[in-house]
LOTIVO-829324 format. One record per residue (C-alpha): residue number from 0; residue in three letters; chain; x, y, z. Coordinates in steps of 0.25 Angstrom, whole numbers, always signed. Last residue first. Example, Ala and Ser with C-alpha at 12.3 -4.5 7.8 and 13.67 -1.06 7.14 Angstrom:
<pts>
PT	seq	type	mol	px	py	pz
PT	1	SER	A	+55	-4	+29
PT	0	ALA	A	+49	-18	+31
</pts>
This chain:
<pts>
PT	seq	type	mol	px	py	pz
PT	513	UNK	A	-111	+31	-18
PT	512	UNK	A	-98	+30	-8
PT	511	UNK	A	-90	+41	-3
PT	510	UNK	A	-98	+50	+3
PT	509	UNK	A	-108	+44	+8
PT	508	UNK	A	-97	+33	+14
PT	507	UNK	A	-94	+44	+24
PT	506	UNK	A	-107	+51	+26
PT	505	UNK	A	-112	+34	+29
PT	504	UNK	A	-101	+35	+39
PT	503	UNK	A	-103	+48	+46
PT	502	UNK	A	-117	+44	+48
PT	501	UNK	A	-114	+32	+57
PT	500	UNK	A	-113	+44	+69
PT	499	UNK	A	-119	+33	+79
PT	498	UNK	A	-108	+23	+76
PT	497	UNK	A	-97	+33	+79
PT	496	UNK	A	-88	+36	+67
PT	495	UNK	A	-79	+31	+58
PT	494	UNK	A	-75	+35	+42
PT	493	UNK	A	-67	+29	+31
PT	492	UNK	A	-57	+18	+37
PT	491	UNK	A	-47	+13	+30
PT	490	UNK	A	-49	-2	+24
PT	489	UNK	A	-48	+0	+11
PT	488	UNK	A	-64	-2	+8
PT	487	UNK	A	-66	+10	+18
PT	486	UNK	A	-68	+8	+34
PT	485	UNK	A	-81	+14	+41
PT	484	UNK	A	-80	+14	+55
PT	483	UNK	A	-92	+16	+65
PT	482	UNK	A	-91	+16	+79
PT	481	UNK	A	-99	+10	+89
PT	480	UNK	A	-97	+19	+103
PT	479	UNK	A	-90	+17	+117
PT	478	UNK	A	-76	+17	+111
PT	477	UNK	A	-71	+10	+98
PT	476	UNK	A	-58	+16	+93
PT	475	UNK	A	-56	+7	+81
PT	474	UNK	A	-44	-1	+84
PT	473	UNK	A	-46	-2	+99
PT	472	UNK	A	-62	-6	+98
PT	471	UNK	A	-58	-17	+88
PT	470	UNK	A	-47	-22	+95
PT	469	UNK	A	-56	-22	+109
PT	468	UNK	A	-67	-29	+102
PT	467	UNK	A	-83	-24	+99
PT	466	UNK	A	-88	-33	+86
PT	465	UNK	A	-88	-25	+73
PT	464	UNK	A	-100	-21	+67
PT	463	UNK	A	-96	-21	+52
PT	462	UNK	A	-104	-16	+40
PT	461	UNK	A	-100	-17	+26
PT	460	UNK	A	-101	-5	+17
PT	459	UNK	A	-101	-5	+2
PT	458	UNK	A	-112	-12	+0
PT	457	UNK	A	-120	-6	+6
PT	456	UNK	A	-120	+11	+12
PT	455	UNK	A	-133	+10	+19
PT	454	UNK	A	-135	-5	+22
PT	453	UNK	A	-121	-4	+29
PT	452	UNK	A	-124	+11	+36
PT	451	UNK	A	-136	+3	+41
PT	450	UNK	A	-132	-9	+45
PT	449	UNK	A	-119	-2	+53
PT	448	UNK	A	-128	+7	+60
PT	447	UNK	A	-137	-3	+65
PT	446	UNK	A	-124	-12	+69
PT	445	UNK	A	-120	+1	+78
PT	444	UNK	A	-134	+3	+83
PT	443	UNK	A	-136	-12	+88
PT	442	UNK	A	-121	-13	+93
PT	441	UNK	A	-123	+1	+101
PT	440	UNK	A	-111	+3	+107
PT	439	UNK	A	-105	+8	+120
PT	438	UNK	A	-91	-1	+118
PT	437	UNK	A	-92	+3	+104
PT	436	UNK	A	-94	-6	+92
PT	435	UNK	A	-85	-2	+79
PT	434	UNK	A	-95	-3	+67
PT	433	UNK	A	-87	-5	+53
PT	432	UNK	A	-92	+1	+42
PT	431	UNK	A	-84	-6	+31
PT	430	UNK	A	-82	+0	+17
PT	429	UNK	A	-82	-8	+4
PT	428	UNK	A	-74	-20	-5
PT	427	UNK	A	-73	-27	+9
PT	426	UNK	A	-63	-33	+19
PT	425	UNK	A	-69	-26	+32
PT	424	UNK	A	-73	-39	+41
PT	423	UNK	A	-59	-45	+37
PT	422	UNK	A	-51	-31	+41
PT	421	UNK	A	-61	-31	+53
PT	420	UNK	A	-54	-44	+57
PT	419	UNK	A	-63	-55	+61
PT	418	UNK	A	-63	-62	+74
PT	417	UNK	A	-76	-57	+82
PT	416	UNK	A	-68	-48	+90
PT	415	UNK	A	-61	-42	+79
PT	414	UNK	A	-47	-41	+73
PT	413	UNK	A	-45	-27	+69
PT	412	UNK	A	-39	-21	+57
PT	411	UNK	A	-36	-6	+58
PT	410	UNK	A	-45	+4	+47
PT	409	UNK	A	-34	+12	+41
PT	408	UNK	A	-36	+25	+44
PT	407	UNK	A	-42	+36	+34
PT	406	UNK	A	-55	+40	+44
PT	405	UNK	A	-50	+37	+58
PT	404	UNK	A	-44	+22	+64
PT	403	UNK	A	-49	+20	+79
PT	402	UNK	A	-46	+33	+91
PT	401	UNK	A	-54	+44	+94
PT	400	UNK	A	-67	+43	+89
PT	399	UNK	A	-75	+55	+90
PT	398	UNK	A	-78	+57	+77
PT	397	UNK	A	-75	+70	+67
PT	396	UNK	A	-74	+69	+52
PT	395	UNK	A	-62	+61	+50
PT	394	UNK	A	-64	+60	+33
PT	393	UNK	A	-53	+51	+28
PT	392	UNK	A	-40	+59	+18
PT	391	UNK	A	-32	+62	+30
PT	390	UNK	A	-36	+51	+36
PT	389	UNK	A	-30	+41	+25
PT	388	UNK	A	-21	+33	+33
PT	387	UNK	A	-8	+26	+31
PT	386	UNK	A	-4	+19	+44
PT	385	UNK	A	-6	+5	+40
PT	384	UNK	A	+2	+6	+26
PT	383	UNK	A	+14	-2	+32
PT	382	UNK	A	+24	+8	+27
PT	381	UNK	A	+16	+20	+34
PT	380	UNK	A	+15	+13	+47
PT	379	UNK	A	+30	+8	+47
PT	378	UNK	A	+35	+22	+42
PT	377	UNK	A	+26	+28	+55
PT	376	UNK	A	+30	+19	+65
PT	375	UNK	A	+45	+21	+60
PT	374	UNK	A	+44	+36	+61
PT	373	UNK	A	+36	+35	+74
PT	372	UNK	A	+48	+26	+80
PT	371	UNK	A	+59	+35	+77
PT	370	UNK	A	+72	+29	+78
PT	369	UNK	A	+71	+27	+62
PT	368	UNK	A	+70	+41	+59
PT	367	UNK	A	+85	+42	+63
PT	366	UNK	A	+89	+34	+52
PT	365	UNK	A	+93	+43	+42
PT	364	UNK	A	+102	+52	+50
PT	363	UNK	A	+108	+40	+57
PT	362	UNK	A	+111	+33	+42
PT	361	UNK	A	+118	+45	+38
PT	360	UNK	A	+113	+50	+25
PT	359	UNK	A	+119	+46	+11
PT	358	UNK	A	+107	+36	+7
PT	357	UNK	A	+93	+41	+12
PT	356	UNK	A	+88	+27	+10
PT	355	UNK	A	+85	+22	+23
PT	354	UNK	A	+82	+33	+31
PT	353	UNK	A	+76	+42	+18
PT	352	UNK	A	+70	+30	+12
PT	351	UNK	A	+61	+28	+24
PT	350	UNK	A	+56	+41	+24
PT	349	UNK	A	+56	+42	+10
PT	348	UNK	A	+45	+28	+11
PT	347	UNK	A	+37	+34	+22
PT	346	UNK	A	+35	+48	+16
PT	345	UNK	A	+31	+42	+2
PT	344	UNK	A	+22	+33	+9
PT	343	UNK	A	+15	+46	+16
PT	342	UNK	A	+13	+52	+2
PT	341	UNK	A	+7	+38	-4
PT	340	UNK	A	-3	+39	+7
PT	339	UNK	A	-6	+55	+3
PT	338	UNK	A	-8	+50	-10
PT	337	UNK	A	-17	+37	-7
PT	336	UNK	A	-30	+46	+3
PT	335	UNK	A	-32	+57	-8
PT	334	UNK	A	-29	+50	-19
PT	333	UNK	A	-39	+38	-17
PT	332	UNK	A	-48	+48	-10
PT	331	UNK	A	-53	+54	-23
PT	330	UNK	A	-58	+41	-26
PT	329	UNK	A	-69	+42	-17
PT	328	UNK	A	-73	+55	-26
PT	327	UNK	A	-80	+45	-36
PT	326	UNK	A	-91	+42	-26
PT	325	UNK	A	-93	+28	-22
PT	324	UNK	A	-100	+15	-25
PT	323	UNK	A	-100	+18	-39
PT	322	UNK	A	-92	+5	-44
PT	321	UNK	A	-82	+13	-48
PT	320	UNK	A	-81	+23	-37
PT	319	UNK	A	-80	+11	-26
PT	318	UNK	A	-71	+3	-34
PT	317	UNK	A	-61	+14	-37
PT	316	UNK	A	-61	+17	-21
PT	315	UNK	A	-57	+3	-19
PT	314	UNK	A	-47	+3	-27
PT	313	UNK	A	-41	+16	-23
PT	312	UNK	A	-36	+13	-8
PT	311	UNK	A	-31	+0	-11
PT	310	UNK	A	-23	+4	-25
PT	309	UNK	A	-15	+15	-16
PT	308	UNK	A	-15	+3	-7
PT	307	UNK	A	-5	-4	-16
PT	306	UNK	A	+1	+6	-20
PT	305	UNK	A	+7	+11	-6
PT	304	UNK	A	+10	-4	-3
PT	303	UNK	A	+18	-6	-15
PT	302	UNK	A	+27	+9	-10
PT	301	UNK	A	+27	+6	+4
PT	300	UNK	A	+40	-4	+6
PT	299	UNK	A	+45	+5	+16
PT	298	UNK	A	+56	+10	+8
PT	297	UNK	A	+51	+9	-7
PT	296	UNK	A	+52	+24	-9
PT	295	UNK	A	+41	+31	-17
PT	294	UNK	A	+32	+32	-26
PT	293	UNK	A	+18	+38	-29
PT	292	UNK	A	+5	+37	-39
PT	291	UNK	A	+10	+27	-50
PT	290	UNK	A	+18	+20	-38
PT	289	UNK	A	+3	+17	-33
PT	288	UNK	A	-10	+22	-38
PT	287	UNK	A	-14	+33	-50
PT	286	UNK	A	-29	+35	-52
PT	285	UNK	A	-35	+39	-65
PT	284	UNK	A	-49	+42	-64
PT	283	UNK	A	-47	+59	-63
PT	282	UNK	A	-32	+60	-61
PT	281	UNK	A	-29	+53	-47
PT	280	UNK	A	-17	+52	-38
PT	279	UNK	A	-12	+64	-39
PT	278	UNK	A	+3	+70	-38
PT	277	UNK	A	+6	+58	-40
PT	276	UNK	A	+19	+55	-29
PT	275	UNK	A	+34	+48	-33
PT	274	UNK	A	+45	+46	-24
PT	273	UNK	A	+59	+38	-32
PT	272	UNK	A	+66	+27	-30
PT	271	UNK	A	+75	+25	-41
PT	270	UNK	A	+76	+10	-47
PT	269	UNK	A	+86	-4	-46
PT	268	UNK	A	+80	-18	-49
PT	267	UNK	A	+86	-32	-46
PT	266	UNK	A	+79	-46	-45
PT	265	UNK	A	+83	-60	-40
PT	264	UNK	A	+96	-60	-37
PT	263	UNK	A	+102	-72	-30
PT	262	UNK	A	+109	-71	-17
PT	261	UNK	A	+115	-59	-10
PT	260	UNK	A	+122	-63	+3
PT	259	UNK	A	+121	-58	+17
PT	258	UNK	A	+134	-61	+26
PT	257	UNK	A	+133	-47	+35
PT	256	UNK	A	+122	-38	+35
PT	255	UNK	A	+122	-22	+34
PT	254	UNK	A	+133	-16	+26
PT	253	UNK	A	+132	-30	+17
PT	252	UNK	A	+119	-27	+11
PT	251	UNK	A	+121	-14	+5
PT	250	UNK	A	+134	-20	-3
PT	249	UNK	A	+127	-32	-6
PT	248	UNK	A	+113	-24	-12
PT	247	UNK	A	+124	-17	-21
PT	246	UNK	A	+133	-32	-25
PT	245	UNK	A	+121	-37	-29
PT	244	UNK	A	+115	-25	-37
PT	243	UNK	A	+129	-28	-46
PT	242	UNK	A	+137	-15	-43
PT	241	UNK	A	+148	-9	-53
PT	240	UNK	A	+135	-3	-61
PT	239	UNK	A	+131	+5	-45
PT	238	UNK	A	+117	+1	-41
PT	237	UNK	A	+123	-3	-27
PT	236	UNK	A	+131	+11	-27
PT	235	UNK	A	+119	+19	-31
PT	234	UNK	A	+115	+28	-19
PT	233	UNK	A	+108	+18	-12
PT	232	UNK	A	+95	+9	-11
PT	231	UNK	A	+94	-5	-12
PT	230	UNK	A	+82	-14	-9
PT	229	UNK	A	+84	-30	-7
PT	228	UNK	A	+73	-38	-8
PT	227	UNK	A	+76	-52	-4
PT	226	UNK	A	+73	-68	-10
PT	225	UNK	A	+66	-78	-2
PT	224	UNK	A	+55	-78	-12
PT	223	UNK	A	+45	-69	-3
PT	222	UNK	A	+55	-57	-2
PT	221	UNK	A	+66	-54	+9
PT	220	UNK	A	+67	-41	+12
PT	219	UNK	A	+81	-32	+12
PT	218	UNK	A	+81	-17	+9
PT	217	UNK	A	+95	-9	+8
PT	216	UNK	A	+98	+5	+9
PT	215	UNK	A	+113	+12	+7
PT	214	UNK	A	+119	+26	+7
PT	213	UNK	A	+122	+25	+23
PT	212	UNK	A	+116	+13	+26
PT	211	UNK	A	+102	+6	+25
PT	210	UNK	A	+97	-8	+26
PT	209	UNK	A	+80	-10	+27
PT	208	UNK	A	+78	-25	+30
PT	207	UNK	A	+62	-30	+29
PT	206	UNK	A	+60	-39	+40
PT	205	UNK	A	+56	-52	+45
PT	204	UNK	A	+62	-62	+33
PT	203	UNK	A	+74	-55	+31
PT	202	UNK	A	+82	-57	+43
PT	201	UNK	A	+94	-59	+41
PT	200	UNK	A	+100	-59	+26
PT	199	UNK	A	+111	-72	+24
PT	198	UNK	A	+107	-73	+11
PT	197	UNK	A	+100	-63	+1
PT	196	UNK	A	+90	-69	-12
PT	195	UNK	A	+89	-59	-21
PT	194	UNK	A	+79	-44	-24
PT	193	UNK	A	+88	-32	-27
PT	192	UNK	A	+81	-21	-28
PT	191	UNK	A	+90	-7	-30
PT	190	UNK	A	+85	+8	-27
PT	189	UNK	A	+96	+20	-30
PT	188	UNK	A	+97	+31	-19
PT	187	UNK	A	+102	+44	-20
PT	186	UNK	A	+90	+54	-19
PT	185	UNK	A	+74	+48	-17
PT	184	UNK	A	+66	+50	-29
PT	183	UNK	A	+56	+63	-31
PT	182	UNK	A	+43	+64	-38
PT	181	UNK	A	+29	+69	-36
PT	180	UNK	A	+18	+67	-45
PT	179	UNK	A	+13	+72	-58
PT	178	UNK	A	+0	+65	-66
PT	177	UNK	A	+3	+66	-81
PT	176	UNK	A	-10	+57	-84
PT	175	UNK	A	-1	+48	-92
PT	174	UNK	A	+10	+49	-83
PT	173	UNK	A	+2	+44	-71
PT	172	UNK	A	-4	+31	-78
PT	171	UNK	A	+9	+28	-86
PT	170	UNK	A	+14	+27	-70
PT	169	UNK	A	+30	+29	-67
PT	168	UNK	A	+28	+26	-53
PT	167	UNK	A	+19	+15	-56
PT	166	UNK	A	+6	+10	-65
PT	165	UNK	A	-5	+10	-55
PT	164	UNK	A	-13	+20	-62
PT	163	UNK	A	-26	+17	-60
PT	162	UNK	A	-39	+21	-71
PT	161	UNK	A	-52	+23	-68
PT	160	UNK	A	-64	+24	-78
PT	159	UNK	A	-57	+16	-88
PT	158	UNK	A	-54	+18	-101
PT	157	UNK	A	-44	+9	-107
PT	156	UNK	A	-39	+13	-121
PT	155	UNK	A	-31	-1	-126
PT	154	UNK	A	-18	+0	-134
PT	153	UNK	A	-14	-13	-142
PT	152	UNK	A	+2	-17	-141
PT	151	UNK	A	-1	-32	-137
PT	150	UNK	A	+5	-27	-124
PT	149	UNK	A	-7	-18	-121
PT	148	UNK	A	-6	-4	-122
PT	147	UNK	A	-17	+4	-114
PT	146	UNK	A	-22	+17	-116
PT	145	UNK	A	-31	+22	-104
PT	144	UNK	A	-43	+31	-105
PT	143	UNK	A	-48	+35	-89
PT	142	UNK	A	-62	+39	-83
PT	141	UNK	A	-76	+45	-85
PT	140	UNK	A	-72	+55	-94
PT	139	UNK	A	-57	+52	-99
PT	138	UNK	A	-44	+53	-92
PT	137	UNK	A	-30	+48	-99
PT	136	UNK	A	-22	+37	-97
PT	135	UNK	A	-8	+33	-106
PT	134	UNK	A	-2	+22	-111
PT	133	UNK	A	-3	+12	-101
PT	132	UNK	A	+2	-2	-104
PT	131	UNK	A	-4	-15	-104
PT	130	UNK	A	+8	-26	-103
PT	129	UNK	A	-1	-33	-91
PT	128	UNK	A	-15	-32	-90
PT	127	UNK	A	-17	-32	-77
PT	126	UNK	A	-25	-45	-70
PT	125	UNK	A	-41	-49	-68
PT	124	UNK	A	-48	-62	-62
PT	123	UNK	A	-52	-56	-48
PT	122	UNK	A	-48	-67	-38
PT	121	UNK	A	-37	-73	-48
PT	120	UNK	A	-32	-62	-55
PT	119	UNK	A	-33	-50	-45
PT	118	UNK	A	-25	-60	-33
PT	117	UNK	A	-14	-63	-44
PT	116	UNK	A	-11	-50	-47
PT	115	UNK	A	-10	-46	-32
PT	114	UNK	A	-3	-57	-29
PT	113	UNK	A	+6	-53	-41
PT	112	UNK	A	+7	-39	-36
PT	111	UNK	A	+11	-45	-23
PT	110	UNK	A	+23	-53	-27
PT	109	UNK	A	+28	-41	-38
PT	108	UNK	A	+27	-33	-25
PT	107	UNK	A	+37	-42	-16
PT	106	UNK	A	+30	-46	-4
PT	105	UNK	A	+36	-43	+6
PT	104	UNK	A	+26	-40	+18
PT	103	UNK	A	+27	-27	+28
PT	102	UNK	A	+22	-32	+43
PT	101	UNK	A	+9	-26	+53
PT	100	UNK	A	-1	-35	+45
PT	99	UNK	A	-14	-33	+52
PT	98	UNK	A	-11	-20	+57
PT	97	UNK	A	-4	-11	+67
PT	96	UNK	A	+9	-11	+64
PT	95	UNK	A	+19	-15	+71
PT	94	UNK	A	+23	-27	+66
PT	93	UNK	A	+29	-17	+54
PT	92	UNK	A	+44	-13	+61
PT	91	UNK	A	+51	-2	+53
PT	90	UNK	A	+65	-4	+61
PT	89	UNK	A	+64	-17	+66
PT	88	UNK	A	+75	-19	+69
PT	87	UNK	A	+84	-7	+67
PT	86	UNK	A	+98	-11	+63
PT	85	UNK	A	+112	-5	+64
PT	84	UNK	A	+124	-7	+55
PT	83	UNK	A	+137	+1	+57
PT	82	UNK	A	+143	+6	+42
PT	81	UNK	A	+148	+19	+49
PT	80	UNK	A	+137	+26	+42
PT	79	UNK	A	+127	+17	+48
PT	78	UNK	A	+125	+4	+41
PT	77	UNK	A	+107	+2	+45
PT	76	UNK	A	+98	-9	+45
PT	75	UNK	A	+82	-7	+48
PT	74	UNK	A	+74	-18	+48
PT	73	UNK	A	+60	-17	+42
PT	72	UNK	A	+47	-23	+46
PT	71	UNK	A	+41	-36	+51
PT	70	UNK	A	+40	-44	+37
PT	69	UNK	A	+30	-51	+31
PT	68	UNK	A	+33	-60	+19
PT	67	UNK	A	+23	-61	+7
PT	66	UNK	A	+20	-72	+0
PT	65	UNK	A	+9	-80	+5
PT	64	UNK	A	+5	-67	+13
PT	63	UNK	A	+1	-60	+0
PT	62	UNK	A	-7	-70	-5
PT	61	UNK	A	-15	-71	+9
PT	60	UNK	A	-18	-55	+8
PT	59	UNK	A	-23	-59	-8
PT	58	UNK	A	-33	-68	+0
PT	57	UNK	A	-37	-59	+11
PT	56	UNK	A	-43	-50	+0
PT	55	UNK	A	-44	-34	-2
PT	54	UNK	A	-43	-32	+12
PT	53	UNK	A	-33	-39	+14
PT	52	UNK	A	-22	-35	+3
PT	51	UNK	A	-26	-20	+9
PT	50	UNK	A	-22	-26	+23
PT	49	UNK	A	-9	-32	+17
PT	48	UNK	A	-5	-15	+10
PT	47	UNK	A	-8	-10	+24
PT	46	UNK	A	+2	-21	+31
PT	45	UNK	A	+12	-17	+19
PT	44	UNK	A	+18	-25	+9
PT	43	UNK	A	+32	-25	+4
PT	42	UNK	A	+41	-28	-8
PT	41	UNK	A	+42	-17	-19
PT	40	UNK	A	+50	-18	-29
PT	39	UNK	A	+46	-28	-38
PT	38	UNK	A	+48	-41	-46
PT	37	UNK	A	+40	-48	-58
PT	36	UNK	A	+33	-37	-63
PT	35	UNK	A	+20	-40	-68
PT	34	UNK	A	+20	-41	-82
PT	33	UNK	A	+19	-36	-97
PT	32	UNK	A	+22	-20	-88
PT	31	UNK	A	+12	-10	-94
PT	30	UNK	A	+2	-14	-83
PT	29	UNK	A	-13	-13	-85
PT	28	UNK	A	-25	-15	-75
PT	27	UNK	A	-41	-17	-77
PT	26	UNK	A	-50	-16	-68
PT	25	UNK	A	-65	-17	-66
PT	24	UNK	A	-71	-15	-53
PT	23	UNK	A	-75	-28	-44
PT	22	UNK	A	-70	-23	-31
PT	21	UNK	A	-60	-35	-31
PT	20	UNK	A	-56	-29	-44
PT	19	UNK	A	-56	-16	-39
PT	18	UNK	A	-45	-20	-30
PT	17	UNK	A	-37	-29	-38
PT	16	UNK	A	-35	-19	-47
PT	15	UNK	A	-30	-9	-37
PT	14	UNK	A	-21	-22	-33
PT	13	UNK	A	-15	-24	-45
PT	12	UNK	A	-13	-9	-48
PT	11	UNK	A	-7	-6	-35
PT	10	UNK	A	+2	-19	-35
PT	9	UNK	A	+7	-18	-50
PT	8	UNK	A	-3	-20	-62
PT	7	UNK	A	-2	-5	-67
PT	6	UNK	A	-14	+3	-73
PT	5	UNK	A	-27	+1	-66
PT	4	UNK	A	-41	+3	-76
PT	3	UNK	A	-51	+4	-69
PT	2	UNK	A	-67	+4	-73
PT	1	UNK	A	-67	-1	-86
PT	0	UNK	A	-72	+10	-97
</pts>
């Protein structure tokens, strides 16, 4: 029985593979396709999803950076019912954002599942199996049976003690175990991608463009290549048999810029959007991540980025259990903490959808959500992945702290007084206990509690005292005493507390760890 197997080689399964790999857990991944797909839909990369691409290795974050081209935010261009054009600049604006990377990066997803690819082979020495098929899964003692059909035509029973199903929206995974979920598609409007050179288009290289009209939406980003992505949505006259996809991207185009010209073609692919939830996430040791647990609209370009740290958050919890550092029931919170997530996303991306593809109602009507700052704030912090939380899910307890990041935020990235970053200090396989110095502290006490929770709960807690410093202080709501912060191997934060009630975090990682 191997330890996991993950079914599908797209960005969640690649990069849950990846993962465990790093970790040293053995993996295996199958893909019915003979290939990796050679284009793709999705095209953006969040802040959050750059900070997971860091903490799992600065090197793969370089790759990415080679190729990817960072972009401000979205422009917003509207054809009123009167066919007058308006434009909001910048409508959804990522500088914002309170991060290390505050832009969304193209990068289209083929490009980064092939980083991804490459990164598992040549630092880790291991790949999918490409043209392996699932036939069906079913549960046994201690784990999971799998029949497998290889391309050579022989079937393979695969028993493994977890296995991943990362296989899509229309997941064999899912099906086989006759998990329901929730399903719905979004009324009167049909989906087009047109990927080709475009001429004479301003401004493409800074912002994402999002084109809306009356029964009409158009998306225009430039790719790395030198090529656009051009997203259609309307009620079916583009996709029309008299229409070539040209002359319906053309048509769209043209009510809102003058003397832009459609070069060469490179891909074209039309497809239903549709909303789609499990109803679970887990059956026993079977786990279901990414589109094969929910999907929704593309608008805000959240949908790779939501599997992507769907793979994040279970990876390292996997590791732990298997290699009998913690407690089965820490995968219990794979579910609990990633559907509500996927909930919130679904929120976002309709929302979006509505204003700008809610084909057949006035523009004003549609658009009057756009003049409200706290509505924009929030779509920005939900797109981006920064604002996402778990604290529903974390254990508050009661502290007298009033400000800094609680149980289930993300742990902010600081650039400290000695000149290291805490994200660099923090980048390991474990937790991080990090002591926050006071203005009243007590640096022999608080490095005496820190060596001894360390020695305590080794190896998989690393110490920290941090040096004192006005950012460090602001972000984490130092005061007059030492605090103590325990951040989680993903980079959220588990548990804080005063430096003299340093019990709340060994009864923290009690819990959890063995």
């Amino acid at each position: 029985m191997i330890p996991v197997l993950i079914v599908g080689g797209g960005a969640a399964g690649t990069l849950l593979h990846l993962e465990l790999a790093r970790r040293g857990v053995q993996t295996r991944s199958i893909d019915r396709l003979p290939r990796p797909a050679p284009t793709s839909r999705a095209v953006t990369l969040h802040a959050r999803t750059m900070e997971i691409m860091e903490r799992l290795d600065q090197r793969l974050l370089d790759r990415y950076f080679a190729r990817a081209l960072p972009s401000k935010g979205y422009v917003l261009h509207f054809v009123d019912d009167a066919g007058r054009r308006s434009e909001v600049r910048p409508g959804l604006d990522f500088t914002t954002l309170d991060c290390r990377y505050p832009r969304l990066y193209v990068h289209g997803q083929h490009e980064t599942e092939g980083v991804l690819r490459d990164f598992l082979r040549t630092e880790h020495g291991q790949s999918t199996e490409w043209g392996s098929e699932l036939v069906d899964v079913e549960h046994v003692d201690g784990g999971a049976r799998a029949r497998v059909q290889h391309p050579d035509g022989r079937t393979e029973v695969i028993e493994a003690r977890y296995v991943v199903g990362c296989d899509g929206g229309n997941s064999r995974v899912r099906r086989s175990l006759k998990l329901l979920q929730d399903e719905s598609d979004y009324k009167g409007s049909v989906m087009q991608n047109l990927d080709a050179f475009l001429h004479d288009f301003p401004d493409t290289d800074e912002y994402v463009h999002y084109c809306t009209g009356l029964g009409h939406f158009v998306m225009i980003v430039k790719l790395p290549g030198g090529y656009h992505r051009l997203l259609l949505s309307d009620r079916g006259e583009a996709a029309a048999p008299d229409v070539t996809p040209e002359q319906g991207f053309m048509r769209v185009i043209d009510q809102h810029f003058d003397g832009v010209r459609l070069g060469e073609v490179v891909w074209h692919s039309k497809w239903e959007s549709r909303v789609r939830l499990a109803h679970t996430y887990r059956s026993r040791n079977v786990f279901l991540a990414g589109d094969s647990a929910h999907v929704h609209s593309t608008s805000g370009g959240q949908g790779m980025n939501c599997c992507l740290q769907d793979a994040w958050n279970l990876g390292w919890k996997l590791a732990l259990v298997l290699q009998g550092r913690a407690r089965e029931s820490l995968l219990d919170t794979y579910e609990a903490e990633r559907k509500p997530i996927a909930s919130q996303v679904i929120w976002a991306a309709s929302a979006l959808h509505e204003i700008f593809m809610g084909h057949g109602k006035s523009i004003a009507e549609r658009t009057a959500r756009i003049s409200d700052p706290q509505f924009l704030d929030a779509v920005v912090g939900r797109c981006s992945g920064i604002s996402y939380t778990y604290r529903e899910q974390a254990e508050q307890g009661t502290d007298s702290l009033s400000s800094g990041p609680r149980p289930g935020d993300r742990a902010p990235d600081v650039d400290l007084a000695d000149g290291r970053r805490l994200f660099a200090a923090t980048r390991t396989t474990g937790y991080s206990l990090l002591g926050v110095p006071g203005s009243s502290g007590n640096p022999a006490a608080l490095a005496t509690t820190l060596d001894a929770l360390q020695a305590r709960f080794a190896p998989l807690l690393a110490s920290h005292r941090l040096p004192a410093g006005e950012e460090l202080a602001r972000r984490y709501g130092a005061g007059r005493e030492d605090l103590l912060y325990l951040i989680r191997p993903d980079g959220y934060v588990a548990c804080r507390t005063t430096a003299g009630d340093a019990a709340r975090i060994a009864a923290h990682l009690g819990r959890w760890l063995v």
